[in-house]
BABA-682228 format. One record per residue: x, y, z of N, C-alpha, C, O, CB in turn; residue in three letters. Coordinates in pm, whole numbers, plus 50000, padded with zeros to 5 digits. Atoms other than C-alpha are relative to their C-alpha. Glycine has a CB too. Layout:
N
XYZXYZXYZXYZXYZALA
...
END
This chain:
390
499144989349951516747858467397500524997450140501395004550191499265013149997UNK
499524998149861517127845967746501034995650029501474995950143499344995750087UNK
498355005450011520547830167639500805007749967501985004549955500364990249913UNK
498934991650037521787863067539500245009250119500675020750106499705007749869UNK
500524987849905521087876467917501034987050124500464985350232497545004450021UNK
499355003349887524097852468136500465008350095500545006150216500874994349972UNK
498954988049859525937883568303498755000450100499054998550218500625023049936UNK
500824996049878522557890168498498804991250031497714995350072499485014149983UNK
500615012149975521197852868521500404995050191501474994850253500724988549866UNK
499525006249839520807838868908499704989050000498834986249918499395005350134UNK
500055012849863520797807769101498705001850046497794993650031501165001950150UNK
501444994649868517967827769347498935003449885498915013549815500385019150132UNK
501204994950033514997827569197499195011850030498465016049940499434992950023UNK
500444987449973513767858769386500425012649947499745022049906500105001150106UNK
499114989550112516627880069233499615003849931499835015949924500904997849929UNK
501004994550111514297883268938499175007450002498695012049898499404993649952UNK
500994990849969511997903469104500655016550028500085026249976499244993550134UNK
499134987450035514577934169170500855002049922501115014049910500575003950074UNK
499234997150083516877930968935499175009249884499525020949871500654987449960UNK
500764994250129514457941968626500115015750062500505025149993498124992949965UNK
500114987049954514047972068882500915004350043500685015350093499235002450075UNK
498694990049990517537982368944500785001249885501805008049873500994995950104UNK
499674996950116517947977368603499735015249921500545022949870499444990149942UNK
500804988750044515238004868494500895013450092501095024950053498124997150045UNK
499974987149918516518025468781501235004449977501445016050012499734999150152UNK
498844994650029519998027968669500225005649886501085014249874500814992650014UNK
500764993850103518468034568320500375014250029501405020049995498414996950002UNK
500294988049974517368066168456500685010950031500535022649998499424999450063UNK
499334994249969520058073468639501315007749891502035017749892500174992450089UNK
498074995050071523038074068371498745009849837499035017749746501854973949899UNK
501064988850132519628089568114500715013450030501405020249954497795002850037UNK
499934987249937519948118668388500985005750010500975017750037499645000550102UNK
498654992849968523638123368409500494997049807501724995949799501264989450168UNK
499824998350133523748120967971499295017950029499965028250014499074986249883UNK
500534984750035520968153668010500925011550095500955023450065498125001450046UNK
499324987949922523098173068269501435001849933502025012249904500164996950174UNK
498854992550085526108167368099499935003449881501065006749844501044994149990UNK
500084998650132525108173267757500015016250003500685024649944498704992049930UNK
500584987249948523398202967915501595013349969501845021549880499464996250211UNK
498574993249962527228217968068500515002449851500525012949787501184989050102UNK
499334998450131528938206267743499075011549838499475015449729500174981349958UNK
500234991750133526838226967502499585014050079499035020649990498624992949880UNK
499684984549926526718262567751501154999549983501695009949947499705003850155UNK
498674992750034529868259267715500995000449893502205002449903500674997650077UNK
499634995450111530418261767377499944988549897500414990249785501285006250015UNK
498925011250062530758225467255498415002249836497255006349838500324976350144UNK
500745005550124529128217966880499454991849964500104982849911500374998849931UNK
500835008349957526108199766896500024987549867499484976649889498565008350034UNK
500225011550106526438177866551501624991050010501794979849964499625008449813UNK
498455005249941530658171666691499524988050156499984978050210501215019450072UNK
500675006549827528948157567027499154987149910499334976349965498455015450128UNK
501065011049996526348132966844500804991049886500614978949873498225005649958UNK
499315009850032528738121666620500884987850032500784975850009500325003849964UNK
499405014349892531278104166829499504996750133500084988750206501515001550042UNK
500835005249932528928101467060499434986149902499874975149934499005011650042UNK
500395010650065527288077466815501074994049907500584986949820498845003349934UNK
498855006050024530648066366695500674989550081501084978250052500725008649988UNK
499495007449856531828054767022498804987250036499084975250048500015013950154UNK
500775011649956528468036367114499884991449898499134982749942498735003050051UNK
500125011850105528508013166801501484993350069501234982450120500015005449797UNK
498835006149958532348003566922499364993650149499434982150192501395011750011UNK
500445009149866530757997467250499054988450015499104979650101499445008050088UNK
501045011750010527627976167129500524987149902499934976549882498545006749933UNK
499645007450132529497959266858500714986050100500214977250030501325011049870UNK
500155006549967530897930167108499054988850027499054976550021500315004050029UNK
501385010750006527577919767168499314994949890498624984749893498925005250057UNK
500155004750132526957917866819500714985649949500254975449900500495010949921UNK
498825009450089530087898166713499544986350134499804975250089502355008949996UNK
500205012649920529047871567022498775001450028499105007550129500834997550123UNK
501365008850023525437864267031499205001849873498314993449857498985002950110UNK
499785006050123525007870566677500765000249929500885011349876499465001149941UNK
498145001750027528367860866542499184994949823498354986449792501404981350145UNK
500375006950163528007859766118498805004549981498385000249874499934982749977UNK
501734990150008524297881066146500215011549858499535013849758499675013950201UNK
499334990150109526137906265935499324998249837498775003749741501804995949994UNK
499725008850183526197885565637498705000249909498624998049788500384979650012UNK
501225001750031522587887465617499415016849894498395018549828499224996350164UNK
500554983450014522397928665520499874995149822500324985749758501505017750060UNK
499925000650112521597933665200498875020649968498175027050047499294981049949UNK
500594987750024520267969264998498735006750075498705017550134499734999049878UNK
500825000449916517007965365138499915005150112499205015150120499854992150011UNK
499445002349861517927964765471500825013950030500635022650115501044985350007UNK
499044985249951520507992265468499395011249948500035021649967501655001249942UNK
500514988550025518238016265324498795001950113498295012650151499595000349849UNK
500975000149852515728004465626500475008350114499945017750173499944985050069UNK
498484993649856518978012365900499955014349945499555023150022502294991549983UNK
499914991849994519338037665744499285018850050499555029950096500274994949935UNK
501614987449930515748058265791500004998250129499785007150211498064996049955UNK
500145004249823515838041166121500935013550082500455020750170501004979950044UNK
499664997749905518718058266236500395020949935501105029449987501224986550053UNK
500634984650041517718094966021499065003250113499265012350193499075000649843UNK
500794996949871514758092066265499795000450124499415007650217499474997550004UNK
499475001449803515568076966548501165005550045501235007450166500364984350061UNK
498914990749912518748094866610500375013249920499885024049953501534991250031UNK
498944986550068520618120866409498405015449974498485027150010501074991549755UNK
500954985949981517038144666342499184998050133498535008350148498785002749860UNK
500624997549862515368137666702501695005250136501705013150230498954980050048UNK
498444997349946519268140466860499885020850018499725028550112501574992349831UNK
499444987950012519988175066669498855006350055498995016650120500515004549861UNK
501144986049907516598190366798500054998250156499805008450221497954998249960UNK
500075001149915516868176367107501155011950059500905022950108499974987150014UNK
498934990149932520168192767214499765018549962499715028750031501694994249928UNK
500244984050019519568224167012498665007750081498615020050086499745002249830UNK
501174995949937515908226567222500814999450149500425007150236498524989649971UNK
499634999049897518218217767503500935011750040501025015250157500394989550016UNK
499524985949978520318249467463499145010850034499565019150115500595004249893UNK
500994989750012517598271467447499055001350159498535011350207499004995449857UNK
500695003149867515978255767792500814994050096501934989750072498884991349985UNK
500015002649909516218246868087500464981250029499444975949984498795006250027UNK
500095011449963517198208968185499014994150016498514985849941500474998750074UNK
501065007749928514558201168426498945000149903498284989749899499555005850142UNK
500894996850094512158216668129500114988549898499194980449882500265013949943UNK
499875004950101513658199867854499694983349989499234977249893501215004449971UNK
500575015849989513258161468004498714997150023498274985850005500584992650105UNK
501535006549999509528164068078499545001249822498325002049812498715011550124UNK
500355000850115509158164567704500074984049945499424978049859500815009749932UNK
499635015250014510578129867717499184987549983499034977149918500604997150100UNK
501335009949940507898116767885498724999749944497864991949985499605003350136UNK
500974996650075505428129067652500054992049836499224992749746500105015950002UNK
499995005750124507038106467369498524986250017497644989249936501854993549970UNK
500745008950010504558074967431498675007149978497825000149922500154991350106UNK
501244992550029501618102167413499785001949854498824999949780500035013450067UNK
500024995150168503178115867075500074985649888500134988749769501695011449966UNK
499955012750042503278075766948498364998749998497634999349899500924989550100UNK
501725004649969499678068767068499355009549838499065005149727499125009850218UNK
500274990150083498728103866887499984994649830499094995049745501105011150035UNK
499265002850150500838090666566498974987349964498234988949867502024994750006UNK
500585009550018499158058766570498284997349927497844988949848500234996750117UNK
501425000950032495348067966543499715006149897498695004949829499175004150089UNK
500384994650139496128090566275500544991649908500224996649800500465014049970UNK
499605007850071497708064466091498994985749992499284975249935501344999050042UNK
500735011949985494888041066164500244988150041499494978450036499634997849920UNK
499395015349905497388015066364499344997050126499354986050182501665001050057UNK
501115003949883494878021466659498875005950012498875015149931500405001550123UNK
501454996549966491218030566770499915003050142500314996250237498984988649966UNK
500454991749889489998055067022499584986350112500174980350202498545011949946UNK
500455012549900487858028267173499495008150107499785003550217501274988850058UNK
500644991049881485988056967401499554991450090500034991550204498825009649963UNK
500775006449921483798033367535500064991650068499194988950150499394997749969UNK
499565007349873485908007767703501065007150061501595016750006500474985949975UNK
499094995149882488328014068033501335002549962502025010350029500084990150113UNK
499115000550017491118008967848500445012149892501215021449916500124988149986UNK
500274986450106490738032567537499605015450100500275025750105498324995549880UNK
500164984549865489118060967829501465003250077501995014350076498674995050171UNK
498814998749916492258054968048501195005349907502025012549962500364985750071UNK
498844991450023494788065467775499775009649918500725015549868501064994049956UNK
500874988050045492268090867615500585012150070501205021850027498374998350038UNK
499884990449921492498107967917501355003850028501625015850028499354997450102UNK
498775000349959496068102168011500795003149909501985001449933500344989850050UNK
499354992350123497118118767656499675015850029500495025150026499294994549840UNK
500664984649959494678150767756500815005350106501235016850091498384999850060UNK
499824995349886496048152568111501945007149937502415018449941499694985350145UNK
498764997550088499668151867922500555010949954501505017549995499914995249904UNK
500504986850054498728177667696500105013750104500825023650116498444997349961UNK
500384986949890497698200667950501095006150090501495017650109498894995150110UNK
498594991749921500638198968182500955005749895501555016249921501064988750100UNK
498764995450086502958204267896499455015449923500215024449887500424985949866UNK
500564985450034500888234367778500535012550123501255022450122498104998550000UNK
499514992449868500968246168144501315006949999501515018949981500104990750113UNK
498864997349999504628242268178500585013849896501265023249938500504987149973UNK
499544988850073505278265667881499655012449964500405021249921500144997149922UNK
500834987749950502808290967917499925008150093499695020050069499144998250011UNK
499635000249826503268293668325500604999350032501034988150060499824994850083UNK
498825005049866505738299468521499935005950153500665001250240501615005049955UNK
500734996149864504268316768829501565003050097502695004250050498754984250072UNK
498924999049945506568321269103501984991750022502374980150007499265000250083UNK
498775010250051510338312769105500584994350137500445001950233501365008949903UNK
499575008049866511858289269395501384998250009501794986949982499404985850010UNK
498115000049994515758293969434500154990550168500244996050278500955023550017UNK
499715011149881516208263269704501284997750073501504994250189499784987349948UNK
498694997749913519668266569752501145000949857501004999349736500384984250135UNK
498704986850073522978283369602500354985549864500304973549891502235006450170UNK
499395011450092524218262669248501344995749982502155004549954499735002549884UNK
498475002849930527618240069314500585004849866501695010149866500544981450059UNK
499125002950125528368240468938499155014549951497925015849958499824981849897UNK
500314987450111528138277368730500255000849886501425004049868500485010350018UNK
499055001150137528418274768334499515012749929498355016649941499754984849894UNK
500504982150037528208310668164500014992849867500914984949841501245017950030UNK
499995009350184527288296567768500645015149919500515027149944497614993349904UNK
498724994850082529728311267531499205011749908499415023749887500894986049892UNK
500724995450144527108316867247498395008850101497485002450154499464980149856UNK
501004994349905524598344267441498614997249949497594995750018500195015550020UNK
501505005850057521828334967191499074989950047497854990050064500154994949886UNK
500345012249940521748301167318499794996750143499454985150169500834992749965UNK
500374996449870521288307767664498504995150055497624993949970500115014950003UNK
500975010049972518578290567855499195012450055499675020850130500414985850103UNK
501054993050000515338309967861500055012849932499045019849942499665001350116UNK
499834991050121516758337067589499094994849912498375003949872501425000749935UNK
501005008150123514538313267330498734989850057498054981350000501114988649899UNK
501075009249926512228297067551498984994749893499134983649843499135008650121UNK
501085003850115509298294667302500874992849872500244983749819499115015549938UNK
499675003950131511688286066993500564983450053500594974449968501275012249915UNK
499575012449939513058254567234498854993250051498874981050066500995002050108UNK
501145008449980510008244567325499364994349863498834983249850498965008150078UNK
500425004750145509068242066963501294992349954501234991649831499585013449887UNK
498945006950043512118223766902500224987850081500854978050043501105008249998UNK
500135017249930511648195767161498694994149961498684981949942499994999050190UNK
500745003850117508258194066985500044989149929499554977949939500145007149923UNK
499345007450075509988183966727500294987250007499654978049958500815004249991UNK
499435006950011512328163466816499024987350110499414975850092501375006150016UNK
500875007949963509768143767027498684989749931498144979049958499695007350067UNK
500925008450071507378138866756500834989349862500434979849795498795011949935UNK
498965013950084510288120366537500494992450079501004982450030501355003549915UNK
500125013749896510688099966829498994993749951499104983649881499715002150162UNK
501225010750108507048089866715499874990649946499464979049943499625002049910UNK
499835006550216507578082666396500704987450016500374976649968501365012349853UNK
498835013250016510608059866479499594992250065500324982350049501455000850041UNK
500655010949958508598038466673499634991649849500484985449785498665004850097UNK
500085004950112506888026466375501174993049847501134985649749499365009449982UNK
498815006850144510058020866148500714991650086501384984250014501345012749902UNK
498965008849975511998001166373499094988750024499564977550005501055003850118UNK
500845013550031509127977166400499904992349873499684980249869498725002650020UNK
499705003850097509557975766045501314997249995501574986449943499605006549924UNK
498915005450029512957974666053500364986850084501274979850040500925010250011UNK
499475014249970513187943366288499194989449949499254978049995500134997550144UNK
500465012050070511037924866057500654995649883500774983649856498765001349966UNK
498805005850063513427926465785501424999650005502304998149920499945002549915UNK
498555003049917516297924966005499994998950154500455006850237501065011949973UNK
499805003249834515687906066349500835000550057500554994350159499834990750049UNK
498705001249962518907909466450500755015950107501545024950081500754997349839UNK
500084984649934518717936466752501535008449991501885019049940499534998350183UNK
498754991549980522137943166834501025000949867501955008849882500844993550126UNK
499514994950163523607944566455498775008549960499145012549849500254985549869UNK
500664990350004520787966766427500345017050052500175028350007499104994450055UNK
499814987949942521927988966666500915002949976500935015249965499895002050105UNK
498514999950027525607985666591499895010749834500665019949808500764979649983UNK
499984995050126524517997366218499505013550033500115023149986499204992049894UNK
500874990349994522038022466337500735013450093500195024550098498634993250062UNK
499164992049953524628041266533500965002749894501355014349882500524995450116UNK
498844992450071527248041666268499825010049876500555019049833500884989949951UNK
500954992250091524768053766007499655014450058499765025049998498624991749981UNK
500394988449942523628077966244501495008549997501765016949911499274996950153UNK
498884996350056527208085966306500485009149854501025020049872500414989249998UNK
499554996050165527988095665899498755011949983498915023749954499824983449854UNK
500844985550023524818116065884500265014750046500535024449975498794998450057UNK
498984992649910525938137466194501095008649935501245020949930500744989950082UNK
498824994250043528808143366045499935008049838500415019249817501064987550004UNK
500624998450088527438144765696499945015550048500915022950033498844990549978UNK
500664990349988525558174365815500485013150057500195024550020499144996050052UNK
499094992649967528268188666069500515008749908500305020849907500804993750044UNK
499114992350074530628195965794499345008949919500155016049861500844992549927UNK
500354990750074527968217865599499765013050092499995024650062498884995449923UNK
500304991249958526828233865870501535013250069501525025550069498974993150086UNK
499264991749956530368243966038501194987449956501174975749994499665006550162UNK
499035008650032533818231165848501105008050081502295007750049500224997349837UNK
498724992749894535758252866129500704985350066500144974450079499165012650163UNK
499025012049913538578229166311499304999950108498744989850150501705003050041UNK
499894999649834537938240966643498614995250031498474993350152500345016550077UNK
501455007550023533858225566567500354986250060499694979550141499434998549821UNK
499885018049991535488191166580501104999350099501894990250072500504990449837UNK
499075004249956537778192266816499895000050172499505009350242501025007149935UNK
500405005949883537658175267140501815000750110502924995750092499224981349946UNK
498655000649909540178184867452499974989150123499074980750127500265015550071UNK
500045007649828540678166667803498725006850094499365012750181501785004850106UNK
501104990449984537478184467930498434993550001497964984049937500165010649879UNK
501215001449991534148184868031499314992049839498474983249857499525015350042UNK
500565002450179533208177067579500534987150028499734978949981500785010349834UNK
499625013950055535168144167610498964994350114498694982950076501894994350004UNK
499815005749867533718135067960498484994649914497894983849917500225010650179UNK
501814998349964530118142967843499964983049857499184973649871498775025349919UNK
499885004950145530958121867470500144980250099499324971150101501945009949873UNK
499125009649928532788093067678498404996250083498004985750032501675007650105UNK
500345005349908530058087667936498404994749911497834983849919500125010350139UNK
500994998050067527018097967690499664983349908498584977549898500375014149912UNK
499745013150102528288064067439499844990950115499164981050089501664998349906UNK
499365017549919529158038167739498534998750067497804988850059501775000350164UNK
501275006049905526048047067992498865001549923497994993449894499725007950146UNK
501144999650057523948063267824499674996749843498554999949804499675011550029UNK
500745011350100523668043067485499994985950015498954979450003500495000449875UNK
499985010650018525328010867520499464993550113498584985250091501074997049961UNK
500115005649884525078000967880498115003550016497514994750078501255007850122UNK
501264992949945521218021167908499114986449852497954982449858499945025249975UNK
500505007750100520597997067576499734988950013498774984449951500574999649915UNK
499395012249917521827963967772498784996350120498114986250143501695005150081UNK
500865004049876519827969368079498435001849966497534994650009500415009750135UNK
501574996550052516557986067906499604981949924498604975649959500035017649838UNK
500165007550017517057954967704499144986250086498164980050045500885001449968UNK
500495011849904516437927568013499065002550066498444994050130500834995450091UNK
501194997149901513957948068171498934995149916498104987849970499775016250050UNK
501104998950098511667946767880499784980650037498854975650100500585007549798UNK
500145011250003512657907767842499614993450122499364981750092500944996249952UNK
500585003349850511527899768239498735003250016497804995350030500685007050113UNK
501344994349984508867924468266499255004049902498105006449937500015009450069UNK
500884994850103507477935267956500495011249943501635014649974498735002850044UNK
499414988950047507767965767755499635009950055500195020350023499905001849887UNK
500934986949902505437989068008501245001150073501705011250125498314995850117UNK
499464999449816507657979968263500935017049981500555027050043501634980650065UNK
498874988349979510768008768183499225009949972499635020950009501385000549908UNK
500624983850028508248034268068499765006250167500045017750201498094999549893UNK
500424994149947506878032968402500895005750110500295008650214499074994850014UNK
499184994549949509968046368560500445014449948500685021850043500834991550002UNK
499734994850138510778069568292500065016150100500735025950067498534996349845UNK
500204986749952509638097968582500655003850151500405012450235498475002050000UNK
498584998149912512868090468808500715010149950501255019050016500994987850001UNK
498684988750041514918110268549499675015449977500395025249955500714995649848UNK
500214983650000512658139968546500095005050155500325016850184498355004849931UNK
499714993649867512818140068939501394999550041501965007750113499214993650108UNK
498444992749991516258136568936500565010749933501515017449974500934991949969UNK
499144983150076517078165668692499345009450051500105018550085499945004149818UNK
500444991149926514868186168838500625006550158500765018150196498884994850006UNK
498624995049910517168182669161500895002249996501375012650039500424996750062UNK
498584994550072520178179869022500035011149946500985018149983500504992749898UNK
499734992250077519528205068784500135016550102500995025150080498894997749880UNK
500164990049841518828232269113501345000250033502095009950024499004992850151UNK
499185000549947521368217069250501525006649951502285015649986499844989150021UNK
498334996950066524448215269021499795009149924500945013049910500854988749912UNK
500364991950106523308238568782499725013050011500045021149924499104995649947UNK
500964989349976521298265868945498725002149974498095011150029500345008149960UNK
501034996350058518338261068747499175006450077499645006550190499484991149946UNK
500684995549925515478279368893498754991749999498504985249898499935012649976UNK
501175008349964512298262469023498805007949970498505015150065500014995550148UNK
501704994249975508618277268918499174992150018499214980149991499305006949898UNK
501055002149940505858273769048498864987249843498444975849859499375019250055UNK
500205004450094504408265668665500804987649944500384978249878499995009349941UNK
499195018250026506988237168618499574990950078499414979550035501664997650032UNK
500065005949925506178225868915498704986349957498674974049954499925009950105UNK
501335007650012502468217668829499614996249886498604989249870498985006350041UNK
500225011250136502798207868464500934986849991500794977549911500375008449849UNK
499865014450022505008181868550499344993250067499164982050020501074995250012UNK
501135013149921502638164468815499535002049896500264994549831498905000450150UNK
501285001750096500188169268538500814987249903500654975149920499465017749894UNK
499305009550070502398152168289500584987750074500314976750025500995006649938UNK
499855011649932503658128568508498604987250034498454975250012500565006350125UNK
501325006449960500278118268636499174997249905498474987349927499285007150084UNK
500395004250119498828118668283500794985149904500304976949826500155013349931UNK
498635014450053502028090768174499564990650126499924979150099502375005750015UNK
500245012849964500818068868440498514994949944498364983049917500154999450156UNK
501325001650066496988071068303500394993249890499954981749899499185012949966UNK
499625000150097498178065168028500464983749956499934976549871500895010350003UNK
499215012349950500578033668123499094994350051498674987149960501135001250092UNK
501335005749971497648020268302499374994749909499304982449907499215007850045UNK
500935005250110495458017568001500674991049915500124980449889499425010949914UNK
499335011750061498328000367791500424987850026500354978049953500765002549969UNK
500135008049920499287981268059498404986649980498554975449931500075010350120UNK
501405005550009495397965868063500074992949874499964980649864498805011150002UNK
500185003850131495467963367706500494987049971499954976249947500555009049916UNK
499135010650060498127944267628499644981550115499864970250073502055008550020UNK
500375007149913496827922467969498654990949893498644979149858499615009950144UNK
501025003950065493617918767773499854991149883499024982549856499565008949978UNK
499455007750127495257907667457500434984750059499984974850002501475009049926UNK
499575011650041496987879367587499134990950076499144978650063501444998250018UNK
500995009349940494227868767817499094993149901498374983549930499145007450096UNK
501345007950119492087861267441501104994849933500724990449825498705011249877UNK
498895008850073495437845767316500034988150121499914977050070501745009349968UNK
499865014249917495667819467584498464994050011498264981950003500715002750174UNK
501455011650005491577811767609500124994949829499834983049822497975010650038UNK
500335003150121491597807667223501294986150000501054976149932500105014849881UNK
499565011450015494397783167274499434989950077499584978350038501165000650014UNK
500575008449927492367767767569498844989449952498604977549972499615007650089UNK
501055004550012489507763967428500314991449817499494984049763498825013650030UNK
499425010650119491467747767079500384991150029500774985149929500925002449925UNK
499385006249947492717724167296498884989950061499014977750068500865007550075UNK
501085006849970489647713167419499204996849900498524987049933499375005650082UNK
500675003850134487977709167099501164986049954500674975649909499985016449868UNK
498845008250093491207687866971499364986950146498854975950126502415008749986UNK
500105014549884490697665767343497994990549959497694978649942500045010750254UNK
501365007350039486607659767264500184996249895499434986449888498785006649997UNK
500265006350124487227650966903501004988450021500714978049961500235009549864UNK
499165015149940489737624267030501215002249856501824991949827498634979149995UNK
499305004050081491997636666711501495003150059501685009050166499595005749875UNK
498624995949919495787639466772500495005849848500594999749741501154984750092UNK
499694991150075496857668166578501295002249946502135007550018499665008550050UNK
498514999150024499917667766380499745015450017498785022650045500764993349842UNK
499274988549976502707697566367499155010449884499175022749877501794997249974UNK
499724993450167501437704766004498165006850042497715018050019500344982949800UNK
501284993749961497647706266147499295008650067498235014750050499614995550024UNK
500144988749853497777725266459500575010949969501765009949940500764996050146UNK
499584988049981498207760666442501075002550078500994997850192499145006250037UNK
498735001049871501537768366621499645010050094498825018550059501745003749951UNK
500104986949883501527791766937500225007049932499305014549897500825002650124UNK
499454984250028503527816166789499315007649940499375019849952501125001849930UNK
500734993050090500947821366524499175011950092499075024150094499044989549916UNK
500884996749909498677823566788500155017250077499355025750116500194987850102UNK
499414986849900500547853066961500775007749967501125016650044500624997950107UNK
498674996750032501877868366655499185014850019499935024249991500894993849839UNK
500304987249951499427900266763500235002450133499805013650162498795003049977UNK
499674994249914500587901467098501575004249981501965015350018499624992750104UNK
498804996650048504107900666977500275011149925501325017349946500374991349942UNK
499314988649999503747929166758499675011350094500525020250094499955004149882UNK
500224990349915502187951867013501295000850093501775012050112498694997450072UNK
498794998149952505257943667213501265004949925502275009049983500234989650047UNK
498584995650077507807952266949499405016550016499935022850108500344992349796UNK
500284985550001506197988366907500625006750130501385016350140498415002549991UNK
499064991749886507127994467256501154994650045501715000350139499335002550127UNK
498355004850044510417974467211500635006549967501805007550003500334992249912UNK
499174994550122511177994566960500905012450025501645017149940499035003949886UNK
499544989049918512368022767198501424997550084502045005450155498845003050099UNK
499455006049831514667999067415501495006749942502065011550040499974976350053UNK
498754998350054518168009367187500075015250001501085019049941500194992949859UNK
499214985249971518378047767258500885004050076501245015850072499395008250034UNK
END
């Protein structure tokens, strides 16, 4: 992959050390300005299955370059199989975690609605042990560290929605949006939006697991994603037209709805897909999670800011909790995956030394290849790969 990464290749060898991190951090940034405008555009009336459609219409046109030039003829490879894979992929990973997301995002608050975000690698872990893909492991540092750092998680996010203690109005809001539909109004449904980012958080989950499957019978990331948006796309719409076949549903003016659609496809899928991409490939797959709690401290200001939101006291202290539980958390996986490849490189060390005392010289056909060697650290890395294309 590191031949599909020239635009942000250097000369300076040091370059490599911030780039990965102004990669992540711009991540965050264009994450944070998708949730504020999504936010605006649906108070003020716009139609949340019209928004994720050409939203995910637009970002396949935008990823589809990178498709057609670094895998040029990948296509050719799809077959039934495969498109019924893309297709669950992008049922789960976008179009039913999407529609709850926004519809939980009507109902709440901004700054509220992104610490749920951060709680997806908790609701993965969670998914995992009941599926028997992992073990508690109480008794070593690493299993304790994201034990705890799921509990601490838990707790703030309980907090947060239970608590709100005093309210903190910090200063006057630049931007005022009065939402059209009074139902939908942010803290009119509080409880029914909190159960609805829930939701749409725990089919985040889930889609961890299928796109690990799906890049085993289709390695081919960015025709992956190119499909998995246009699929998503047709569902969207699919689903639009039952729910509302009114014109004025689908119809997009010069306005805040195009701005949010327009910026939502370029930064925040294709471009947030691009850079999440190289971070992972430099630093690993921990690395972007552990930023992940830039875009709740930026919406949390912004959202004050441009918005008005109000500040409690109870938000305040379930997101340190949650926050501080996602680095516990990150910590322990972090370790893990450290641990893993530290018994993947002695087991090649010490094969290596066995092959030098027996004096044999090991053909291709005899020797175990690396890759074999490291095809369990490899999938632990795809699982949290498997996130990098939202």
């Amino acid at each position: 992959m590191n031949s599909a990464l020239p635009v942000l290749s250097s000369a300076h060898p040091g370059s490599s050390r911030w780039k990965p991190a102004l990669c992540v951090i711009l991540v965050e940034l264009f994450n944070t300005g998708t949730i504020l405008l999504g936010k605006v555009a649906l108070d003020g009336g716009m139609f949340v299955f019209s928004l994720l459609c050409y939203r995910s219409m637009l970002a396949a046109i935008f990823i589809m370059p990178f498709a057609l030039f670094f895998e040029s003829g990948k296509w050719r490879e799809l077959d039934i199989k495969t498109l019924g894979w893309l297709f669950i992929n992008a049922f789960v990973g976008y179009s039913l975690p999407m529609a709850l997301y926004y519809y939980g995002l009507r109902d709440t608050p901004a700054s509220y609605a992104v610490i749920f975000s951060s709680l997806t690698p908790l609701f993965t872990f969670i998914l995992s042990i009941i599926l028997g893909m992992e073990k508690l492991r109480l008794k070593s540092k690493v299993g304790s560290a994201k034990v705890i750092g799921a509990l601490v998680c838990f707790g703030g996010a309980l907090l947060i929605s239970l608590y709100k203690g005093k309210e903190l109005h910090l200063w006057s809001p630049i931007i005022r949006v009065t939402p059209k539909d009074s139902n939908g109004a942010s803290g009119k449904h509080h409880l029914r939006g909190t159960l609805i980012l829930f939701g749409a958080f725990s089919s985040y989950a889930l889609w961890y697991p299928i796109q690990v499957k799906v890049l085993k019978v289709y390695p081919w990331k960015h025709w992956s994603s190119v499909l998995t948006c246009v699929l998503g796309g047709v569902q969207t719409f699919a689903v639009g037209i039952i729910v509302s076949r009114h014109k004025l549903a689908w119809q997009i003016g010069w306005n805040i709805q195009l701005l949010t659609i327009v910026y939502s496809a370029a930064l925040g899928t294709a471009a947030k897909y691009w850079l999440n991409l190289y971070a992972v490939e430099k630093r690993g797959p921990v690395f972007p999670a552990m930023f992940s709690t830039l875009s709740t401290i930026f919406i949390i200001v912004l959202g004050t800011l441009l918005l008005g939101e109000s500040l409690t006291v109870g938000s305040l202290l379930g997101s340190a909790l949650v926050l501080g539980g996602l680095y516990i958390y990150l910590y322990g996986k972090a370790n893990e995956q450290h641990a893993m490849k530290a018994s993947v490189t002695g087991m090649q060390k010490e094969e290596d030394k066995e092959i030098q005392q027996s004096g044999v010289a090991a053909t291709t056909e005899e020797r175990p290849h690396p890759v074999l060697l490291e095809s369990s650290v490899i999938q632990l890395d795809e699982e949290l790969d498997a996130g990098v294309s939202k």
